[in-house]
Residue frames relative to the residue before (quaternion, step in Angstrom):
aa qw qx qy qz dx dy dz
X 1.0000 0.0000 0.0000 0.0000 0.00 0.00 0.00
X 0.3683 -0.8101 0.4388 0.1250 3.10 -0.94 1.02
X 0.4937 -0.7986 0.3125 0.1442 3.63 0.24 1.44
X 0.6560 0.4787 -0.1000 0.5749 3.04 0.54 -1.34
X 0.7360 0.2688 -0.2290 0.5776 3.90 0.13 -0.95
X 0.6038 0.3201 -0.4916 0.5398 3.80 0.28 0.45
X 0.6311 0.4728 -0.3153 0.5280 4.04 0.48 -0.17
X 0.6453 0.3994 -0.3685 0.5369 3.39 0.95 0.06
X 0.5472 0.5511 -0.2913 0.5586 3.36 0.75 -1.06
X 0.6744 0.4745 -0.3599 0.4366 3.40 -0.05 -1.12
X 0.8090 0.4250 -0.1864 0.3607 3.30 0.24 -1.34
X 0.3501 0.7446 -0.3026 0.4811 3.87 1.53 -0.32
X 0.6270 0.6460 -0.1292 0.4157 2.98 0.58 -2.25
X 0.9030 0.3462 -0.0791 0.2417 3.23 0.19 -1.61
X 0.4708 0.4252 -0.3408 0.6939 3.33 2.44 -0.53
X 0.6458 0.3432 -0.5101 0.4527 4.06 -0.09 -0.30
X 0.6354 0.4902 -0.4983 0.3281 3.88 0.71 -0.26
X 0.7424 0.5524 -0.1184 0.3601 3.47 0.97 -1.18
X 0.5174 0.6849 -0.3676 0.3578 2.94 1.90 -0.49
X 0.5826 0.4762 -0.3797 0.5382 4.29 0.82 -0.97
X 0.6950 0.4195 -0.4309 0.3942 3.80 0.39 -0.43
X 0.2879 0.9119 -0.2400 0.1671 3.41 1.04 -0.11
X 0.7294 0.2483 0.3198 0.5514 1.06 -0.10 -2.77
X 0.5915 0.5778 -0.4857 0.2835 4.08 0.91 0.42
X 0.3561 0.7519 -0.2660 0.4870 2.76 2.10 -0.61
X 0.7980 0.4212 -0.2366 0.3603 3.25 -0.26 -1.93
X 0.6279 0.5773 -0.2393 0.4640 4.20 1.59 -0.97
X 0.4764 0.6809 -0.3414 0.4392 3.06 1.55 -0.99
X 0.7784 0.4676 -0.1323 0.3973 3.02 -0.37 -2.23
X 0.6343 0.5937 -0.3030 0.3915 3.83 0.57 -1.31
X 0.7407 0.4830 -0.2710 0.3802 3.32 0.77 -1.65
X 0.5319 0.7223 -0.2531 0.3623 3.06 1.39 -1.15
X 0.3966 0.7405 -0.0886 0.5352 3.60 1.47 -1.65
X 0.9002 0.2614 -0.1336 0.3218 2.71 -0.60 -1.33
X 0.5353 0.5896 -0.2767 0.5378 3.54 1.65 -1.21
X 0.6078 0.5212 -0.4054 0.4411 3.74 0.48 -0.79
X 0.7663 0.4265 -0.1857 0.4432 3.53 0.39 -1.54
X 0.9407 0.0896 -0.0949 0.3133 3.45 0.66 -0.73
X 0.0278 0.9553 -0.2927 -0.0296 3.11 1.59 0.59
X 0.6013 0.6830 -0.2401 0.3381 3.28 1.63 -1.23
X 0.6782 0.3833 -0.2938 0.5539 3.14 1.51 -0.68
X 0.8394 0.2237 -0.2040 0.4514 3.49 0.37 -0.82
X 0.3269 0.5963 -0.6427 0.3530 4.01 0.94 0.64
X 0.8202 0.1695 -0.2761 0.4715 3.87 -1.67 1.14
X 0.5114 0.6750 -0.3616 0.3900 3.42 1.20 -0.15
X 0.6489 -0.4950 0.3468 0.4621 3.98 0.94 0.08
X 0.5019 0.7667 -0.2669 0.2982 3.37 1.38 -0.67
X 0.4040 -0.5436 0.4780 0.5593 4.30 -0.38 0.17
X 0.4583 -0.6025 0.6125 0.2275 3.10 -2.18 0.80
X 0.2916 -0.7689 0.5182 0.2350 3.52 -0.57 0.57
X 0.5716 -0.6425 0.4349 0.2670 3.77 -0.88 0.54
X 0.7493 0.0195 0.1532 0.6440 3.68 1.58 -0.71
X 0.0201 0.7851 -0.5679 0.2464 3.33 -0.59 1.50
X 0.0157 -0.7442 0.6664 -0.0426 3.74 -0.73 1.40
X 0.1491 -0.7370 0.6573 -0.0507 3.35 -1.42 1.15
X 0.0626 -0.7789 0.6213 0.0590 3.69 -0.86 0.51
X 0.0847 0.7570 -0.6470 0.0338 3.60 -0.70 0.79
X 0.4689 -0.2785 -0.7908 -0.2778 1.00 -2.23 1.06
X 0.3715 -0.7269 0.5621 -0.1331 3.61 -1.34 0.63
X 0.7868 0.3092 0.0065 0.5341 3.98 -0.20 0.45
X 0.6747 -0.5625 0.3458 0.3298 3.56 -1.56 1.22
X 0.7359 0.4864 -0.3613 0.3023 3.41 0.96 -0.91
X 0.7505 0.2316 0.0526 0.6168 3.76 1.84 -1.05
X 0.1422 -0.8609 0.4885 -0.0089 3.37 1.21 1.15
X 0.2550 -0.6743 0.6191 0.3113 3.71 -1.17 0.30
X 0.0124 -0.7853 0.6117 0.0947 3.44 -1.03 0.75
X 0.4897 -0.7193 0.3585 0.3379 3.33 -1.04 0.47
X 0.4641 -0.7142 0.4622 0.2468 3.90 -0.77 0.72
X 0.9280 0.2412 0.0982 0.2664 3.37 -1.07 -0.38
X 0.6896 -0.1120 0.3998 0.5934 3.55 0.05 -1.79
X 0.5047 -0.6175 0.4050 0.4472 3.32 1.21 1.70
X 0.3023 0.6244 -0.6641 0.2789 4.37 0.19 1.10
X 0.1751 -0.6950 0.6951 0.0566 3.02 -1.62 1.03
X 0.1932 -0.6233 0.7543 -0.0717 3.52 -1.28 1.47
X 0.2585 0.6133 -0.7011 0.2559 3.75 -1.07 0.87
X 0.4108 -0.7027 0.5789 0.0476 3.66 -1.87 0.90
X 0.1647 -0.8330 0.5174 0.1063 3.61 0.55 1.41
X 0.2978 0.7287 -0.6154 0.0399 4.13 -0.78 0.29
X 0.5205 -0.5943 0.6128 -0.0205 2.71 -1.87 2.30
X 0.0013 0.7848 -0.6197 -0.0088 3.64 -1.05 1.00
X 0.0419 0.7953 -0.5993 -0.0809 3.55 -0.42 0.30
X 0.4660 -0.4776 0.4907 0.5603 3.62 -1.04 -1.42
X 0.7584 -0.4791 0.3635 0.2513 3.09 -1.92 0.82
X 0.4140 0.6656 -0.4341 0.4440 3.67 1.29 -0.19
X 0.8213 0.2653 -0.1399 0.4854 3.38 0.50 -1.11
X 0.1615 0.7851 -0.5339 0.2694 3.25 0.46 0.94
X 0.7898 0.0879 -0.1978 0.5739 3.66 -1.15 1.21
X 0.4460 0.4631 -0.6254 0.4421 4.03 1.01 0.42
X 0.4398 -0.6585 0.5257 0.3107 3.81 -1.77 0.41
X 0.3741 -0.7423 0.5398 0.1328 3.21 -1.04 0.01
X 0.2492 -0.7835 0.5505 0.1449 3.58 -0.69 0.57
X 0.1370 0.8023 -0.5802 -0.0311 4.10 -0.56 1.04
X 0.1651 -0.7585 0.6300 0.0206 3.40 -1.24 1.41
X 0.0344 -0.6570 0.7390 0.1448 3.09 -2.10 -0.53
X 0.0654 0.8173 -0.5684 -0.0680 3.61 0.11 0.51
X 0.3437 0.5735 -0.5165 0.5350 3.75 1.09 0.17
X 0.7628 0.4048 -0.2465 0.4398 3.13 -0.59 -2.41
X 0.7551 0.3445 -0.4053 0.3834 4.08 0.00 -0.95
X 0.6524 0.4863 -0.3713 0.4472 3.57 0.62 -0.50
X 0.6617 0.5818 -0.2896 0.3738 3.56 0.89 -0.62
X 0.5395 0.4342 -0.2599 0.6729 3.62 1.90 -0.64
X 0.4392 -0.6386 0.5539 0.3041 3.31 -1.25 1.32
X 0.6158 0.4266 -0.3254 0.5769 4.31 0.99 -1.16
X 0.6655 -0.5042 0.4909 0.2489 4.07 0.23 -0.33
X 0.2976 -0.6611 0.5874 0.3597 3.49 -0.80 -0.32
X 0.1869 -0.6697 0.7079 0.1241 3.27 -1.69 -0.15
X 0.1717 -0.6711 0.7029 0.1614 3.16 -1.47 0.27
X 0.2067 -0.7774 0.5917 0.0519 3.46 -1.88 0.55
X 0.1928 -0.8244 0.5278 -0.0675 3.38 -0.60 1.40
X 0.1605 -0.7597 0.6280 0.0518 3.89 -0.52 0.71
X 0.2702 0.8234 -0.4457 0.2244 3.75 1.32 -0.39
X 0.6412 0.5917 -0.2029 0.4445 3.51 0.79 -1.63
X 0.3499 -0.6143 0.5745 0.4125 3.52 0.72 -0.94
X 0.7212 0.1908 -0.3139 0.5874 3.64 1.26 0.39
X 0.5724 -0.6019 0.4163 0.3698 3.61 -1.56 0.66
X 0.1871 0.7581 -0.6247 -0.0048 3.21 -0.84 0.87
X 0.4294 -0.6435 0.6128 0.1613 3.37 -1.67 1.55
X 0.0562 -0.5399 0.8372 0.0670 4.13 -1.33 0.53
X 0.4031 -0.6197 0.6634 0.1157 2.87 -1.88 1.03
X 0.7898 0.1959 -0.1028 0.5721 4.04 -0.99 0.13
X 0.8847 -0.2242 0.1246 0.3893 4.00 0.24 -0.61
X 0.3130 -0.7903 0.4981 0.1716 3.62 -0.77 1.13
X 0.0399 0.7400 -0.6248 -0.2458 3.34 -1.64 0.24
X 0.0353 0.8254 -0.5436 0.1483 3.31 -0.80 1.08
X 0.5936 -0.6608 0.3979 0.2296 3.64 -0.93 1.34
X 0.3153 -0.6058 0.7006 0.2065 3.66 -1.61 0.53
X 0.6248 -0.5401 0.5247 0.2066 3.19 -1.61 1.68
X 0.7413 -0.3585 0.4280 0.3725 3.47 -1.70 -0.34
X 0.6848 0.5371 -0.1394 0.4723 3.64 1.43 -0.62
X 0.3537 -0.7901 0.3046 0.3973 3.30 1.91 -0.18
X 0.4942 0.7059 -0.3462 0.3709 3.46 1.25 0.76
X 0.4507 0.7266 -0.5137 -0.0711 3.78 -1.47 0.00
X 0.3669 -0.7752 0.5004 0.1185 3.32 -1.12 0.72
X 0.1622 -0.8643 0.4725 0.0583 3.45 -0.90 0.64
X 0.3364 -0.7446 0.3713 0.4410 4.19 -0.06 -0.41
X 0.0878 -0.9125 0.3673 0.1575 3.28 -0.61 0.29
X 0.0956 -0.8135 0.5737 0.0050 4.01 0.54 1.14
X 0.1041 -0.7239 0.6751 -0.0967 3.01 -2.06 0.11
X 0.2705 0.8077 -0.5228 -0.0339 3.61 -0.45 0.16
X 0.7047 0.1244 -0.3682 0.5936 3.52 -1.85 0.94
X 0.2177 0.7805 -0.5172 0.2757 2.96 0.10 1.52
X 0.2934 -0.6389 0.6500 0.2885 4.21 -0.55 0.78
X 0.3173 -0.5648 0.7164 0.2590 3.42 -1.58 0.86
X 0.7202 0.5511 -0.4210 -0.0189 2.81 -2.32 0.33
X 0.7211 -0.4770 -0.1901 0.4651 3.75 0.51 0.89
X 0.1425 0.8419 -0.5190 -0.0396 3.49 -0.03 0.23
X 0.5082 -0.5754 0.5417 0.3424 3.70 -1.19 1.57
X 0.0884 -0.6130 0.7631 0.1843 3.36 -2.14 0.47
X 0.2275 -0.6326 0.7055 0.2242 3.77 -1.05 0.51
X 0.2650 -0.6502 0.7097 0.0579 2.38 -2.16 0.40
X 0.0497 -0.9453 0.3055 0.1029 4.08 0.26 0.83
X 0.4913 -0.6953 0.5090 0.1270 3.62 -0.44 0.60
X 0.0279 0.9189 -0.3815 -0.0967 3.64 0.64 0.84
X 0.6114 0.3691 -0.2371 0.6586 3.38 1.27 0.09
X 0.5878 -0.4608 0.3912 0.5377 3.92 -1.87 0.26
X 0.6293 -0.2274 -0.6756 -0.3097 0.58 -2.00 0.87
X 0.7010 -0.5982 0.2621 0.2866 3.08 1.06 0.96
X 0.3657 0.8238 -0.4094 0.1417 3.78 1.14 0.18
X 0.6702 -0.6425 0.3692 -0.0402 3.25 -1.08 1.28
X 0.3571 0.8253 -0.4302 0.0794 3.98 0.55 0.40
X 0.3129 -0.7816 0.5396 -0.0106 3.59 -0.90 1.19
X 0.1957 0.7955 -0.5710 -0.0531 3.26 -1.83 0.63
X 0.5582 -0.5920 0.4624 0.3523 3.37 -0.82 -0.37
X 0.0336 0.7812 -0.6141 -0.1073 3.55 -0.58 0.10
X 0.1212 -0.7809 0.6059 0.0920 3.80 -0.36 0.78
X 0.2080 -0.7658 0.6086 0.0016 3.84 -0.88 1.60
X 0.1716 -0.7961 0.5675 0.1214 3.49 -0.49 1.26
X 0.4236 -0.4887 0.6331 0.4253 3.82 -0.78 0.27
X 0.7657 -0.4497 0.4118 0.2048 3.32 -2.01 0.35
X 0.1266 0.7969 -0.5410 0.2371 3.65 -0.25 1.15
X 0.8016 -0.4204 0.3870 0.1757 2.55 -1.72 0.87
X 0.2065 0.8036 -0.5582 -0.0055 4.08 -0.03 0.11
X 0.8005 -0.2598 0.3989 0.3641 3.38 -1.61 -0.29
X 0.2673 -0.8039 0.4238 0.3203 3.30 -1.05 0.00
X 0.0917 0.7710 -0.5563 0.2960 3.67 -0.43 0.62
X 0.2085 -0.5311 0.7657 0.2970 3.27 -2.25 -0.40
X 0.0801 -0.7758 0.6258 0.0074 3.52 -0.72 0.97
X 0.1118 -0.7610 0.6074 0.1987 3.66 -0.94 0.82
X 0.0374 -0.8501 0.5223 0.0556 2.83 -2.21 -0.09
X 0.2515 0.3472 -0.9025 -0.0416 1.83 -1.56 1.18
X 0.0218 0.8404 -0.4632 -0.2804 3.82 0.01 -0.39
X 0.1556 -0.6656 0.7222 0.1054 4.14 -0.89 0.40
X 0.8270 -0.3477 -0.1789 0.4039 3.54 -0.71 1.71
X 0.7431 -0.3042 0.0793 0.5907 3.46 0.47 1.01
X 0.6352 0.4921 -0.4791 0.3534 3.80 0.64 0.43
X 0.4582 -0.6044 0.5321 0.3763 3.62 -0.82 0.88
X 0.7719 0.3467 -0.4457 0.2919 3.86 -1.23 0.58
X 0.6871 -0.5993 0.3892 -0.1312 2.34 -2.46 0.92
X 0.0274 0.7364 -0.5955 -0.3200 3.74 0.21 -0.09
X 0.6816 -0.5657 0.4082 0.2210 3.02 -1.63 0.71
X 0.1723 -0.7108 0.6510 0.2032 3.82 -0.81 0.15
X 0.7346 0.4493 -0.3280 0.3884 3.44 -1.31 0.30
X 0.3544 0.6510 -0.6442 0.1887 3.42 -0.77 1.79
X 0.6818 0.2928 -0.3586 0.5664 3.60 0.88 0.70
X 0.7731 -0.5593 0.2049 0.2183 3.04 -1.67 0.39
X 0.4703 0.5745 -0.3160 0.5907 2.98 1.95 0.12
X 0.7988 0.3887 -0.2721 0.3698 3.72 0.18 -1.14
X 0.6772 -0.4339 0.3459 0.4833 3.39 1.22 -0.91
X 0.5787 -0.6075 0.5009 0.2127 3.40 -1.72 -0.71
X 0.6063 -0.5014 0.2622 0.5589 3.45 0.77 0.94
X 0.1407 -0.8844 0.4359 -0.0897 3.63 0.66 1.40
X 0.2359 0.7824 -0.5546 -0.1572 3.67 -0.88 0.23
X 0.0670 -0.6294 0.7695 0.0854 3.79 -1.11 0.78
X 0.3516 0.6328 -0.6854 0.0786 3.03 -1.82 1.27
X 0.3242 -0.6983 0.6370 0.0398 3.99 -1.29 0.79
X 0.0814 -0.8311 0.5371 -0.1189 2.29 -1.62 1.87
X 0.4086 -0.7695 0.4451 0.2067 3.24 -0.55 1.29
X 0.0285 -0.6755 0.7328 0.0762 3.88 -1.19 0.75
X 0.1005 -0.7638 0.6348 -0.0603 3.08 -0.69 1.51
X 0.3015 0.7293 -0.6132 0.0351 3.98 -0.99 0.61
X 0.8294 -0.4135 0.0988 0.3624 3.07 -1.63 0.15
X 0.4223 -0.7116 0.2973 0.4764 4.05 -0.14 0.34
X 0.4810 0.7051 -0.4738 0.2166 3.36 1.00 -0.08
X 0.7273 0.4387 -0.2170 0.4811 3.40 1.55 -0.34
X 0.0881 0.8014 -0.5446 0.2312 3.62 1.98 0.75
X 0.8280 0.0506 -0.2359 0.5061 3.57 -1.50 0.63
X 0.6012 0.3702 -0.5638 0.4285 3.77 -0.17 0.48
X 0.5661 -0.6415 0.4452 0.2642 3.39 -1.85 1.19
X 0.1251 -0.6546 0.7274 0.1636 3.34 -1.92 0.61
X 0.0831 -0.5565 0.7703 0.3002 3.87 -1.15 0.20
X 0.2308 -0.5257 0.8039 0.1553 2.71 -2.47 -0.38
X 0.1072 -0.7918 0.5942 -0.0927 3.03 -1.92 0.50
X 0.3820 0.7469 -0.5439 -0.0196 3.27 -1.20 0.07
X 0.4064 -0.7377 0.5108 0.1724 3.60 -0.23 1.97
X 0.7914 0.3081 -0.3529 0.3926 3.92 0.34 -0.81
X 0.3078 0.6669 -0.3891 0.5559 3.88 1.56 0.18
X 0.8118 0.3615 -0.0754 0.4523 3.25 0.27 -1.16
X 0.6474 0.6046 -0.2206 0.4083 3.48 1.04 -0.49
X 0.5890 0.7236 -0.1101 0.3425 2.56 2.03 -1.30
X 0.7160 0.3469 -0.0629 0.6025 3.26 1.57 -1.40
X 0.2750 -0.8591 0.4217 0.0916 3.34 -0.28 1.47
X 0.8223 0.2657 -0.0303 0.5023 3.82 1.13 -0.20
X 0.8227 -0.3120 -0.1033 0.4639 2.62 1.69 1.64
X 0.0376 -0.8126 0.5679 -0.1255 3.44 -0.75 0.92
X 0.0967 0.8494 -0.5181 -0.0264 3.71 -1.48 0.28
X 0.2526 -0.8049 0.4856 0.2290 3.28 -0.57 0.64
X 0.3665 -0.7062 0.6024 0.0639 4.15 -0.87 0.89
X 0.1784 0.6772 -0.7138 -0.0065 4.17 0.03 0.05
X 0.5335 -0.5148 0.6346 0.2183 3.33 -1.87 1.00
X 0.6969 0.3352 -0.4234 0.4719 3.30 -1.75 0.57
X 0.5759 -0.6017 0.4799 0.2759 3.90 0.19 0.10
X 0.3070 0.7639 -0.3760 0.4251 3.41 1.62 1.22
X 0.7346 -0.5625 0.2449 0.2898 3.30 -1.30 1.29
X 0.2493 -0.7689 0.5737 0.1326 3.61 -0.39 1.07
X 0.2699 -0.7647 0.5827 0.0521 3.55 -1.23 0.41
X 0.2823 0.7157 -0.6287 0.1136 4.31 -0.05 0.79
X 0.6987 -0.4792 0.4507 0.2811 3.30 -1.46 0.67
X 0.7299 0.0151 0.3084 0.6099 3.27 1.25 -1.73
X 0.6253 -0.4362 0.5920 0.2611 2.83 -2.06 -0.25
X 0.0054 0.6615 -0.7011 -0.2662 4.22 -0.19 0.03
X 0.2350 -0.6676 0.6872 0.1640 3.35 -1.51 1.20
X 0.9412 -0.1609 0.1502 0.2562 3.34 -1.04 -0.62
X 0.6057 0.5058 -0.1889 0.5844 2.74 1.74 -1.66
X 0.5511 -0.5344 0.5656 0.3014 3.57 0.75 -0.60
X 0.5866 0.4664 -0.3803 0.5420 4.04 1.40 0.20
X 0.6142 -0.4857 0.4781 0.3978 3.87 -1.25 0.44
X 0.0002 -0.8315 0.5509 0.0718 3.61 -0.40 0.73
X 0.7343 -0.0421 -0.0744 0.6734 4.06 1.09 -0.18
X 0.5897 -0.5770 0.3312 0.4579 3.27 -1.53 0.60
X 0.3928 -0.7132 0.4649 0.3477 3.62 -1.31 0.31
X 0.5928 -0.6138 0.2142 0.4753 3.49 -1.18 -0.12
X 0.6538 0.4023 -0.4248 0.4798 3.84 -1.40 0.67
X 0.2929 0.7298 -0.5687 0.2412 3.96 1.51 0.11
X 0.8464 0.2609 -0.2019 0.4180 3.25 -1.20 1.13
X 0.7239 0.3564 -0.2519 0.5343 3.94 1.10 -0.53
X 0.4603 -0.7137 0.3530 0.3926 3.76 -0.96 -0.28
X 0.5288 -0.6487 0.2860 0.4667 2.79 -0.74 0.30
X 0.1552 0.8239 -0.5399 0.0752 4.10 -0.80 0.35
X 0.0127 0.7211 -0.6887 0.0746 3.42 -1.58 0.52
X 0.6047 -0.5574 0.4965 0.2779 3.35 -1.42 0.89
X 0.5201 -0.4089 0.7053 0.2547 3.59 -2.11 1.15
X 0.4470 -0.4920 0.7464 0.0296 2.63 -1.84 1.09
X 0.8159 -0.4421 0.2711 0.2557 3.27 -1.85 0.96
X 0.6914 0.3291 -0.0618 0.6402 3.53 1.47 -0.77
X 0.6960 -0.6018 0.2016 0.3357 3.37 1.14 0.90
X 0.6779 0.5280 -0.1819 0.4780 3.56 0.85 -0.82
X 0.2686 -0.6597 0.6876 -0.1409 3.50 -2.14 0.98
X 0.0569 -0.8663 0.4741 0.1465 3.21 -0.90 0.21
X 0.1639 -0.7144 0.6606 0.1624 4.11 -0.20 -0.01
X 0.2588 -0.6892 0.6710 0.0880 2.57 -1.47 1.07
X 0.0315 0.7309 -0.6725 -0.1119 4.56 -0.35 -0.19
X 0.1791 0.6317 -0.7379 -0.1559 2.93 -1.55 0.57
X 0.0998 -0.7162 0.6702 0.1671 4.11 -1.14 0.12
X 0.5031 -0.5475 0.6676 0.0378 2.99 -1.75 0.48
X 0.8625 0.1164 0.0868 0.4848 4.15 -1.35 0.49
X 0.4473 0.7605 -0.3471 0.3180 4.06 1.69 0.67
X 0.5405 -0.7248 0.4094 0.1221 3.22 -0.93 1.45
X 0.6878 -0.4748 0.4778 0.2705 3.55 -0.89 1.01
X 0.8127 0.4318 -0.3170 0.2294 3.52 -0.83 0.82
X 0.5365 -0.7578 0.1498 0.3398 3.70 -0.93 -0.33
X 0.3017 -0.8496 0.3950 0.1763 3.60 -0.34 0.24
X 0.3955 -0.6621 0.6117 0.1762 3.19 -1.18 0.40
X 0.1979 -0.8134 0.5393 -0.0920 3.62 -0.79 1.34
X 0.1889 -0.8693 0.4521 -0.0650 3.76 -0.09 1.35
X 0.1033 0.8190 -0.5636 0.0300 3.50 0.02 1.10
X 0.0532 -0.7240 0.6817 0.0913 4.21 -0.54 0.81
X 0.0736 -0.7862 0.5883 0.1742 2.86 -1.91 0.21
X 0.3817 -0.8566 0.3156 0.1450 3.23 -0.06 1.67
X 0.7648 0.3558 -0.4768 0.2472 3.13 0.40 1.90
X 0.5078 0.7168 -0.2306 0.4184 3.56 -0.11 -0.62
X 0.7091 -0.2577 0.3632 0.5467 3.07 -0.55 -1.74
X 0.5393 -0.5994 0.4768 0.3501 3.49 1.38 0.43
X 0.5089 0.4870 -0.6925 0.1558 4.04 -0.20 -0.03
X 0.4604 -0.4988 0.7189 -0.1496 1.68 -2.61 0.87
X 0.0703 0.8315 -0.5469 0.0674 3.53 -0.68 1.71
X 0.1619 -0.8070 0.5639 0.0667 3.46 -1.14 0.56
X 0.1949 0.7644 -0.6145 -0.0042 3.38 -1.12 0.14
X 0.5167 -0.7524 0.3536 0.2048 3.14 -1.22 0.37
X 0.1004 0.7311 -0.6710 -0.0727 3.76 -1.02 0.34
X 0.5366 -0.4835 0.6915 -0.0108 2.77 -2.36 1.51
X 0.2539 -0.6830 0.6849 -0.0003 3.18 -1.54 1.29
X 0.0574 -0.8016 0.5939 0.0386 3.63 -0.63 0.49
X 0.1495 -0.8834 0.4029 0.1871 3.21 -0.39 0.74
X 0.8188 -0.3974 0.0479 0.4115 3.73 -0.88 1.01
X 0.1797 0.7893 -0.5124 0.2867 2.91 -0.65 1.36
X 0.4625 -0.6462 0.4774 0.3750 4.03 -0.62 1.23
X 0.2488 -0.8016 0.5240 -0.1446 3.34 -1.23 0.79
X 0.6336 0.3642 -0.3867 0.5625 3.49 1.42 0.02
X 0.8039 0.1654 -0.1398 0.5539 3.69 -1.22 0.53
X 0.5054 0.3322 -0.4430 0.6618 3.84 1.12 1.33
X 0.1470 -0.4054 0.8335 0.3455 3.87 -1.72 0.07
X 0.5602 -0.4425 0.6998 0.0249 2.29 -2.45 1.14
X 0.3154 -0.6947 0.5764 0.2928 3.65 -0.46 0.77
């Protein structure tokens, strides 16, 4: 018998055995990946349910983030988990994206029943549905990828990742495009049903995009049945250092307690060199349904875009499609 050639053999055997375990691993881990990054498409789809899932829009080939203005990013960060872990807090970063802005980033939270901005990282609570969402701006900012997290502050302590791709300033289509969007439809489910998460919250950003020939001349925006929608407060945020619009002040109780600032004017702010603007909205105590959104631009030929966005009201969202 030939020692040696049975010790090879032997040993063959054992890497052609080990090889499928491998490689179940290597399918595993990927799918996994892939579920994190793109759930929107492939969440209810047969796919594993993840345990924690962060998403930033807008995001991706179909709704690219571009920068606005004064290289400023404006994007809608939202944490999903399961309903188990309701009222635990969460913890959302970027240390890329904040290091990558010469002023930092910030995040913005309405949770409290009052607006409140955190510089560099937020911590903020998950509704009854295991959900919340937060804004996320930035200006003088370097494009190009930078991970956001998403933290679990309590066990079991779970861990959620993404990409965010920052485009430099370009040229785009024209339109008003919102966001969030979940397969090409602008809207949002709401966060906030306990006293920790909030009041049937919405944060979302909208892009007026037009031709650049009309760069540095003003656009407002609008939408009266948007606004109508959120009964205990609302505000609009344009990029570039443009005129903001709030019914009020939300105090404590969560009711309009003094007028806010831009009361009575629209909101509006000047196109950037490459034609484009952004609005930020957030409301507070907002009814289920859809709206119509009205961006003008007060020169030229005066257009006038619209588009629509869908409220959804609270509702778990991982291992379901979102309609």
């Amino acid at each position: 018998m030939n020692i040696r050639r049975s010790f090879v053999r032997l040993t063959a055997l054992t890497v052609v055995a080990a090889m499928p375990l491998l490689g179940m691993a290597g399918v595993a881990s990927a799918k996994v990946a892939h579920h994190a990054k793109h759930h929107k498409k492939s969440a209810g789809k047969g796919g594993p349910t993840a345990n924690i899932i962060v998403t930033v829009d807008p995001n991706g080939t179909s709704n690219p983030l571009f920068e606005v203005g004064q290289s400023e990013v404006y994007a809608v960060v939202q944490v999903e988990t399961l309903p188990q872990f309701a009222d635990d807090e969460v913890t959302i970063s970027s240390q890329q994206l904040d290091s990558a802005c010469n002023n930092g980033i910030s995040f913005d939270t309405i949770a409290s029943g009052t607006d409140v901005t955190s510089p560099h990282t937020i911590n903020v609570y998950l509704d009854n549905e295991g959900n919340a969402t937060v804004v996320l701006s930035g200006t003088d900012c370097a494009p190009g990828l930078d991970l956001v997290e998403a933290d679990l502050d309590v066990a079991p302590y779970y861990t959620a990742y993404t990409w965010l791709t920052v485009n430099p300033p370009g040229v785009t289509p024209p339109g008003v495009f919102g966001e969030p969007q979940t397969n090409g439809a602008a809207q949002e489910v709401e966060t906030g049903d306990t006293s920790k998460s909030g009041d049937s919250d919405i944060y979302a950003v909208f892009f007026v995009e037009e031709n650049p020939v009309y760069a540095e001349q003003t656009v407002e925006i609008g939408s009266t049945q948007l606004e109508d929608r959120c009964q205990t407060g609302w505000t609009w945020i344009p990029s570039s250092s443009g005129v903001p619009k709030a019914p009020g002040t939300i105090g404590d109780s969560g009711q309009v307690t003094s007028p806010g600032p831009g009361a009575g004017t629209t909101p509006s702010t000047v196109l950037d060199d490459d034609g484009n603007a952004a609005f930020v909205f957030k409301g507070t105590s907002c009814a289920a349904g859809p709206s119509v959104v009205v961006a003008d631009v007060l020169a030229g030929t005066h257009d006038t875009f619209t588009s629509n966005f869908t409220v959804l009201a609270p509702q778990p969202t991982i291992g379901s499609s979102v309609p």
